[in-house]
RODO-2510 file (C-alpha; in nm, 4 decimals, decimal comma):
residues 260
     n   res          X          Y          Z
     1     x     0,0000     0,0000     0,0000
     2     x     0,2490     0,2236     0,1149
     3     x     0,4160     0,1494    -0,2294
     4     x     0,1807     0,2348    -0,4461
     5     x     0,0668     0,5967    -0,2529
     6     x     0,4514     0,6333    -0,2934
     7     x     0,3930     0,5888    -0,6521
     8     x     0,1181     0,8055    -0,7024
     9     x     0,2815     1,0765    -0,5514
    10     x     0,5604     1,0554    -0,7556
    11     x     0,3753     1,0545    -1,0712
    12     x     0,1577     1,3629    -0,9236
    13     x     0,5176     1,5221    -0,8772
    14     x     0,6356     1,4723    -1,2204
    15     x     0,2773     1,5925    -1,3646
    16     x     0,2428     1,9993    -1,4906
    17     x     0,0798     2,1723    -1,2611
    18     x    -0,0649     2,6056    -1,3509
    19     x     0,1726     2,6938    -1,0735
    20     x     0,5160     2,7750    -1,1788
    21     x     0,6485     2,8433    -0,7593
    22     x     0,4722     2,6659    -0,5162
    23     x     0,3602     2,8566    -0,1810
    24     x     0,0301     3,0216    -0,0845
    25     x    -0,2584     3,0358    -0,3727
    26     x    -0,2625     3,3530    -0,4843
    27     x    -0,6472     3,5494    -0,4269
    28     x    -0,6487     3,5788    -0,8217
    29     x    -0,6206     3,1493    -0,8267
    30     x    -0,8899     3,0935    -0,5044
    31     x    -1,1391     2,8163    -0,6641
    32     x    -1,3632     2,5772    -0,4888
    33     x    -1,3530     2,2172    -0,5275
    34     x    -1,6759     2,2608    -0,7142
    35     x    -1,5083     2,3744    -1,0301
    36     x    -1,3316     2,0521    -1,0931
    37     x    -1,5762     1,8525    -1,1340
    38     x    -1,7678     1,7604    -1,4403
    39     x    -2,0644     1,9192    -1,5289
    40     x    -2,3359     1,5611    -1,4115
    41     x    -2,1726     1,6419    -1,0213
    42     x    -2,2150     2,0264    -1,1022
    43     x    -2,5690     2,0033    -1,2132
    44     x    -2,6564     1,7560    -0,9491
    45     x    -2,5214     2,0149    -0,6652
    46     x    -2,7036     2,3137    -0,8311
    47     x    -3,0346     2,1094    -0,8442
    48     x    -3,2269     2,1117    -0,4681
    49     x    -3,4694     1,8701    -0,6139
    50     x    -3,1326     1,6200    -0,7091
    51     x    -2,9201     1,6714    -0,4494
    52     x    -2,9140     1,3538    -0,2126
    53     x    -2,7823     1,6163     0,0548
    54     x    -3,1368     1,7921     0,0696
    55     x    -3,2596     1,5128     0,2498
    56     x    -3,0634     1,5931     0,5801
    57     x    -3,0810     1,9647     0,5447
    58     x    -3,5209     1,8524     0,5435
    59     x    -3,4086     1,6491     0,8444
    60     x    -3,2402     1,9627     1,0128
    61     x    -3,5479     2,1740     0,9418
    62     x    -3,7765     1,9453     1,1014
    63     x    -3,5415     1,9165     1,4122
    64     x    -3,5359     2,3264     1,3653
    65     x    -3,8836     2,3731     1,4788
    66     x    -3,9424     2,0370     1,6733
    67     x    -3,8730     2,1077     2,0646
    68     x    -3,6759     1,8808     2,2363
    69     x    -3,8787     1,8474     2,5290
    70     x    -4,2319     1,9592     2,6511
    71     x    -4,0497     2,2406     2,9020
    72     x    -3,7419     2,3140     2,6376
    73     x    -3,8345     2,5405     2,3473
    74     x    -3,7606     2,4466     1,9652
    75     x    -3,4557     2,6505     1,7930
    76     x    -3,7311     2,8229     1,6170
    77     x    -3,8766     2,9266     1,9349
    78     x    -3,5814     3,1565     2,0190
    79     x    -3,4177     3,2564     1,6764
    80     x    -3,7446     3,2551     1,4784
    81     x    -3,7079     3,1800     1,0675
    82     x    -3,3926     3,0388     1,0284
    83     x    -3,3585     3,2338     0,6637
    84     x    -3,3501     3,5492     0,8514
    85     x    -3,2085     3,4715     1,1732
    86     x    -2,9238     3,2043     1,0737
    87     x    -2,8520     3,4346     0,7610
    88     x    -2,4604     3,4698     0,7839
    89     x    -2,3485     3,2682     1,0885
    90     x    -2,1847     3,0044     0,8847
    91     x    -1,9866     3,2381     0,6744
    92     x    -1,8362     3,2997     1,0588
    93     x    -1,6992     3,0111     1,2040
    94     x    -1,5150     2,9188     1,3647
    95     x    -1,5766     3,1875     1,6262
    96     x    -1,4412     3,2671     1,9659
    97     x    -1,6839     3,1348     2,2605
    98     x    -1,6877     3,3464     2,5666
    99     x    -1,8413     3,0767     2,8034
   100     x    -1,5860     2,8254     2,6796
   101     x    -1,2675     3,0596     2,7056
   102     x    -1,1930     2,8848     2,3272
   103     x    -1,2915     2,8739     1,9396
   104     x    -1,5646     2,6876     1,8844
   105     x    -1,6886     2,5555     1,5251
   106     x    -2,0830     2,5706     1,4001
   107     x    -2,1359     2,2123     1,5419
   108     x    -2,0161     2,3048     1,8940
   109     x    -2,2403     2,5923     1,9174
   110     x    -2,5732     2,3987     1,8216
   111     x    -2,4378     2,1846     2,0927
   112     x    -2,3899     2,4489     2,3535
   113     x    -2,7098     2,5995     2,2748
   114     x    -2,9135     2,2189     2,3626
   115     x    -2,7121     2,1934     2,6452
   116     x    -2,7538     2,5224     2,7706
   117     x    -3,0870     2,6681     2,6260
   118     x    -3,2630     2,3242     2,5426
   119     x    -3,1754     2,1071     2,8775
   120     x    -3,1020     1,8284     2,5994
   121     x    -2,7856     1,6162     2,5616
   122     x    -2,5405     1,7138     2,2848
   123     x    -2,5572     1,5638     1,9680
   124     x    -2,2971     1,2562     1,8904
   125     x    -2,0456     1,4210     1,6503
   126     x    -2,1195     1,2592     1,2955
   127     x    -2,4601     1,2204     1,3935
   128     x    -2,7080     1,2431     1,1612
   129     x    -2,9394     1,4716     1,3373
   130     x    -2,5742     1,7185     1,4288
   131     x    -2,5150     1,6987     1,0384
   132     x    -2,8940     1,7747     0,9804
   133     x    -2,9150     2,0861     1,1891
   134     x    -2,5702     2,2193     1,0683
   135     x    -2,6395     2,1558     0,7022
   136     x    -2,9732     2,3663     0,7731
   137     x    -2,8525     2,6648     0,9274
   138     x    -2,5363     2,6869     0,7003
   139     x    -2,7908     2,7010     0,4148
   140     x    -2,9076     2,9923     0,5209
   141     x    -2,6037     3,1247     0,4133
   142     x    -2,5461     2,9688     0,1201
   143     x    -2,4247     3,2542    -0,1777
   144     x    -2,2264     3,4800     0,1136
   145     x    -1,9008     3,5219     0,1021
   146     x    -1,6582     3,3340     0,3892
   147     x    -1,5927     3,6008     0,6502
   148     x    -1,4085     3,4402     0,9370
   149     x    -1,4135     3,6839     1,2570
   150     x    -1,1477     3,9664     1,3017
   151     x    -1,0960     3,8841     1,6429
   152     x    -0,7687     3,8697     1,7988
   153     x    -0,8455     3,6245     2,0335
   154     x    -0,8340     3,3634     1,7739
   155     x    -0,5244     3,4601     1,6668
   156     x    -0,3146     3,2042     1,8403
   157     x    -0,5654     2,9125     1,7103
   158     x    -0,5527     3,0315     1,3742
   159     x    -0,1580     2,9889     1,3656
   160     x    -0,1624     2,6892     1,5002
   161     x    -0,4162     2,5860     1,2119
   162     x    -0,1790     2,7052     0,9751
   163     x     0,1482     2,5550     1,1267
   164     x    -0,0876     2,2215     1,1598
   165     x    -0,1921     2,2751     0,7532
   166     x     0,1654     2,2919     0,6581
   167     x     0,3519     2,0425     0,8929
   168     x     0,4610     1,7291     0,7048
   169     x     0,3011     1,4010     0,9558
   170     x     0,2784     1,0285     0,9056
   171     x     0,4520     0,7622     0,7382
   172     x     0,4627     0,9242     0,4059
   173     x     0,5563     1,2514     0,5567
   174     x     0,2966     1,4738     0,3582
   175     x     0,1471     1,7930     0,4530
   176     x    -0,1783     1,9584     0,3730
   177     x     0,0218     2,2539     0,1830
   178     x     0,1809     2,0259    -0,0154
   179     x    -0,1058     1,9202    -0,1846
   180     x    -0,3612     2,1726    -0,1593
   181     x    -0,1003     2,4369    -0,1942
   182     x     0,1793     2,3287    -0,4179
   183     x    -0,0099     2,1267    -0,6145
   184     x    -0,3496     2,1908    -0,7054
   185     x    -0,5095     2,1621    -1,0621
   186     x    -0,2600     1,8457    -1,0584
   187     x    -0,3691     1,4942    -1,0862
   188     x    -0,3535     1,2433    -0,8561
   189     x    -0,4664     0,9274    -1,0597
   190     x    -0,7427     0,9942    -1,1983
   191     x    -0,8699     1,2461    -0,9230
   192     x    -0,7664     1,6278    -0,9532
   193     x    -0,5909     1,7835    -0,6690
   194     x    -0,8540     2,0694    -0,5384
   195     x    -0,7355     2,3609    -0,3427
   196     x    -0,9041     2,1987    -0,0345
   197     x    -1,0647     2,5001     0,0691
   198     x    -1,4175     2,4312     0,3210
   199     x    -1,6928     2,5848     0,1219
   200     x    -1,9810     2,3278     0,1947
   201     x    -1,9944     2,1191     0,4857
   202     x    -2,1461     1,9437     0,6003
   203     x    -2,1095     1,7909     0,2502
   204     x    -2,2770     1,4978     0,0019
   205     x    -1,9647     1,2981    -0,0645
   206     x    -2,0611     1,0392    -0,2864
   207     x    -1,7549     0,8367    -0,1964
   208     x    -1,9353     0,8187     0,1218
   209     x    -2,3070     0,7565     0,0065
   210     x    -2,3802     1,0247     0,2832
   211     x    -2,3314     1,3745     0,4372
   212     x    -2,0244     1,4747     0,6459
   213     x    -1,8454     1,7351     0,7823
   214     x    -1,5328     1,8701     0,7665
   215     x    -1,3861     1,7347     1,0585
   216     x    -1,4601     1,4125     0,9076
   217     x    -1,2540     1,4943     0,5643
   218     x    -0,9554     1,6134     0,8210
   219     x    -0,9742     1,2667     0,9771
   220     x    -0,9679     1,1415     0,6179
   221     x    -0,6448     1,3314     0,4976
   222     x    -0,4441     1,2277     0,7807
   223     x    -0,5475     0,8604     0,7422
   224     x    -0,4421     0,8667     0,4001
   225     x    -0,0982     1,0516     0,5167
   226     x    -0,0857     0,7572     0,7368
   227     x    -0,0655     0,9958     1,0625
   228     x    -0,3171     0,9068     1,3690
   229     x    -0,6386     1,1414     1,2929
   230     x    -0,7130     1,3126     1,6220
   231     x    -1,0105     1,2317     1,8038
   232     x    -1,3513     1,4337     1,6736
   233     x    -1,3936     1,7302     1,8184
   234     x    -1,0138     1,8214     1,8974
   235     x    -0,8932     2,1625     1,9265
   236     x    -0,6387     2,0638     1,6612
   237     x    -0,9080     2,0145     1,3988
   238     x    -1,1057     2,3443     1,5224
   239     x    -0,7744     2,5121     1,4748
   240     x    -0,7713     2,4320     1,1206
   241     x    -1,1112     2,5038     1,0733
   242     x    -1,0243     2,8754     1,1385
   243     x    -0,6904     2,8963     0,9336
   244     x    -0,8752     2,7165     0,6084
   245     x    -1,1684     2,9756     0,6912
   246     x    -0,9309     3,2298     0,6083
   247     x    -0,7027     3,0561     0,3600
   248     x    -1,0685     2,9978     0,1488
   249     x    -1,1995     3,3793     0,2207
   250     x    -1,4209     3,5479     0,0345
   251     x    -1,5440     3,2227    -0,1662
   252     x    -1,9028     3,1542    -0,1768
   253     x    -2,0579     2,9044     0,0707
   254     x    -2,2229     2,6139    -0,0997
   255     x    -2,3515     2,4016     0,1947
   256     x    -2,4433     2,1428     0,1740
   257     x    -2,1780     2,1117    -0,1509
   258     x    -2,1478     1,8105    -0,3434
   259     x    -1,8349     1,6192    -0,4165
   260     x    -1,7431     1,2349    -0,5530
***
């Protein structure tokens, strides 16, 4: 196994590439992963009535307005219509959480808010009713611009997100950058290399038959590295939430995207 990944990524080295230096992706170059595919997958994403991904974000709008418990009230109850009240809050997360002393992703605050508004336990991460309930609210915002928080107390997370994106880990001694950065537009067998920047999760993968989020792609990458993924819900992943927020700023969200 180890072989042939060696393999690949010496024939992904060796391929042309519309970089001439490798480094940082220029603002100019920013593109989503959803212009690399072909236009069935592209069609299929732009198409509510198609999109196998609608059928949690109708599960997440059902759990919306459905209270948890006869004394708890319903997210509706507090925020009201989600299109007006949830319009924007994905495009801003992560986002620092005053309670928590920490930055906190989307999924962490629908879980602070049942713990601390609903009485209700947290969701499992990876659950279908957390991916639901994201994928509903960060519809809302689907068409806005990413616009992570100018908030210095993120700072130090978003540094280590970066110094986390670049570091080479696991057997094969890959990074993030090296990929996503150097190499983009590349191919990697018969896949192309996207910039890997987090413009629709929770996401329709259709490698996975189902939606997931991006914590769940991070686990993923390092797998494949063949480094130990960190646990879900590590700081280490939110931390590179926030640095690919900003790396992928001011792209479009898409959620729920679509991807093979």
């Amino acid at each position: 196994m180890i072989r042939t990944a060696t393999a690949a990524l010496a024939a992904l080295l060796l391929a042309p590439g519309p970089a001439a230096f490798p480094g940082e992706i220029a603002p100019a170059d920013k593109r989503s992963g959803f212009a690399e595919m072909g236009p069935a997958l592209q069609a299929m994403q732009r198409d509510d009535t198609a999109h196998p991904g609608m059928l949690w974000v109708q599960d997440g709008a059902d759990l919306w307005a459905r209270a948890p418990s006869a004394d708890a009230p319903a997210c509706g109850g507090c925020h009201g219509e989600a299109r007006a009240s949830m319009r924007g809050v994905a495009a801003r997360y992560p986002a620092w959480d005053a309670r928590s002393g920490r930055p906190i992703d989307l999924e962490d605050r629908i879980n602070q808010c049942r713990r601390t508004h609903q009485q209700a336990e947290p969701f499992a991460r990876e659950s279908a009713d957390l991916l639901g309930l994201t994928a509903f609210v960060a519809l809302q915002s689907r068409g806005m611009p990413l616009a992570p928080p100018d908030d210095s107390r993120l700072a130090p997370a978003r540094q280590e997100g970066r110094a986390l994106f670049e570091a080479r880990m696991g057997q094969l001694g890959l990074s993030c950058a090296i990929c996503h950065d150097d190499h983009w537009g590349r191919h990697l067998g018969a896949a192309v290399i996207p910039q890997g920047h987090p413009t629709g999760y929770p996401l329709y993968r259709l490698e996975w038959q189902g939606l997931g989020s991006l914590q769940r792609r991070l686990r993923n990458c390092m797998s494949g590295m063949r480094a130990e993924p960190y646990p879900f819900g590590a700081p280490e992943y939110v931390a590179l939430e926030l640095y690919l927020a900003e790396r992928a700023a001011p792209l479009p969200l898409e959620t729920p995207a679509l991807r093979p």
